[in-house]
N, C-alpha and C positions, 0 to 999 in steps of 0.2 A: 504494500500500500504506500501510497506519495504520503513523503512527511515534508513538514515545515521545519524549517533548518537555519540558524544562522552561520553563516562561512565563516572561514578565519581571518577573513575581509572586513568583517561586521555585515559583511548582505544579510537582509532577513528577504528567506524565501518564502515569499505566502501562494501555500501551491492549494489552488481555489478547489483543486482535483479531490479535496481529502478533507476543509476545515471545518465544514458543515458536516461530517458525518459525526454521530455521538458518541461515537466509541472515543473519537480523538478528540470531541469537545470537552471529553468526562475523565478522560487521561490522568491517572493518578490522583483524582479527585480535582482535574483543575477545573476551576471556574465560566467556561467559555474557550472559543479557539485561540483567543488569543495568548490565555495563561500556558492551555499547551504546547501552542506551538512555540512563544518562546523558553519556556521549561525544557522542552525535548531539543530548541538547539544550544542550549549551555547558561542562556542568560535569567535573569532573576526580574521575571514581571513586577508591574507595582500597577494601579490604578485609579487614578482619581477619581469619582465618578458625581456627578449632582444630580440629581431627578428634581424634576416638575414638570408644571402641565402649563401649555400654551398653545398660541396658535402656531399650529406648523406653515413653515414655505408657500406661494402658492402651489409647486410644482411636486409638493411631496401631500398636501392636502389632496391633490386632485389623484395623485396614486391610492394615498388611502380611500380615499371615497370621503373624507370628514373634512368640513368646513367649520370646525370648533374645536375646540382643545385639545388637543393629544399629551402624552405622556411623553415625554424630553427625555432620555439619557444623554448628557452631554458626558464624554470622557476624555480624560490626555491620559495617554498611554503611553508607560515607560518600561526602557531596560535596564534595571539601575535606576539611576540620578537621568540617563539620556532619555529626553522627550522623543518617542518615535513616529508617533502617533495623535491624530485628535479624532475622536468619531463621537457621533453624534447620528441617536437613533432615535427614532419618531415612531411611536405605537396607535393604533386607537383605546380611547381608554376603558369600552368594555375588555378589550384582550387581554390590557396589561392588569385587566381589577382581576380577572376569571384568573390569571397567570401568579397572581401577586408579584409582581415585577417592578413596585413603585417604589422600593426598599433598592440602599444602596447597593448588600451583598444578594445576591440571587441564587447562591449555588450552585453545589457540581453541575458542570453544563450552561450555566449560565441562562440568559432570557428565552435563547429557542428551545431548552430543555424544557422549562416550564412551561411554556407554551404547548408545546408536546403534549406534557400533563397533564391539561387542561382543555386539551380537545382543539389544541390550535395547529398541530403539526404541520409543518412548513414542505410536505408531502416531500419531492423526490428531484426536486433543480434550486437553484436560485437565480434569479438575472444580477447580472452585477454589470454595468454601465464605468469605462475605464475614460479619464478624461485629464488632460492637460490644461493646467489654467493658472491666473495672475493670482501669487496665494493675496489674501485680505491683508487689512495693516494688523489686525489681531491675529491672524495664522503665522506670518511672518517673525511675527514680534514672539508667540510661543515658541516656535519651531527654528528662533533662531537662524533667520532669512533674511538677507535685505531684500527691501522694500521694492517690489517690482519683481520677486523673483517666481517662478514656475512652484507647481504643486501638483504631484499626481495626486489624484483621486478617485476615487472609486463611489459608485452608487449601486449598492445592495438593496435589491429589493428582494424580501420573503414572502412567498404566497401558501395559503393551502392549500390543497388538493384540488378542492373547489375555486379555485380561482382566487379568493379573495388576499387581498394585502394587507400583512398583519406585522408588517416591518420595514422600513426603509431606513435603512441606514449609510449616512454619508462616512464617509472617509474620507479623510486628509492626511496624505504620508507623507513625511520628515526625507532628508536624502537617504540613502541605503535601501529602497527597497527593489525586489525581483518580485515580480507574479507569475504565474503560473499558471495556463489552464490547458484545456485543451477540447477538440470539436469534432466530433464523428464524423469520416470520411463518404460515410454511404448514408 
């Protein structure tokens, strides 16, 4: 199976092929993919996380289907002391009340485990949207960028089986990262 790996370069590989399965999101009791995968490539996660509810984006509103308050996880995500990471995931708030997912710590597995649990499973794909952009004065200023400079990012979207969007989460990555996916030939 594809693991997530950091090189002796400091790359963090995030191989999209493997982070969403549960066995790797539950990995030694970590927290979500991200505890595991930088657990399993040598570094020492940390996480910040704030919850509250507001209005989401237009653009992430109109995925979920909800024009009123969602439940905000904003996080900066660290290896060590090094900021790698900022995401920020946008729920509807019966999901995240059925999930209890409005608490900082959520659990082995993290937000899509509970969701699982509670009859929200994120069924068998994800779409994740990869995009290059001008990071903010606030992303730059975290992320330790100057001003004007680039930012991958990624737009995760989780659905259930049924269609419905029960997750959208942005990302915003620091330098050092590798992605990974890959797309059926036939």
């Amino acid at each position: 199976m594809a693991s997530n790996t950091i090189g002796t370069d400091g790359v963090i590989l995030r191989d999209a092929r493997s982070r969403y399965r549960t066995a790797q999101r539950e990995e030694n009791g970590a927290h979500g993919a991200y505890d595991a995968e930088i657990r399993r490539g040598g570094g020492t996660p940390r996480t910040e996380v704030e919850v509250l509810r507001e209005a989401a984006p237009a653009d992430v509103a109109e995925l979920l289907g909800s024009d009123g308050e969602v439940v905000v996880r904003a996080r900066r995500m660290y290896d060590g002391d090094r900021l790698i990471q900022l995401a920020t995931t946008y729920i509807p708030v019966d999901v995240a009340q059925a999930a209890g997912i409005e608490q900082v710590d959520t659990g082995v597995g993290g937000i899509i485990s509970r969701m699982r649990e509670a009859g929200f499973d994120q069924g068998t794909e994800a779409t994740e949207d990869v995009a290059l952009r001008t990071a903010t004065a606030d992303e730059a200023n975290a992320l330790g960028l100057t001003e004007g400079a680039s930012v991958l990012t990624i737009n995760h979207i989780g659905r259930t089986e049924d269609g419905r969007v029960v997750e959208v989460t942005q990302h915003v990555l620091a330098n050092g990262w590798k992605l990974r996916y890959s797309a059926p030939l036939a």
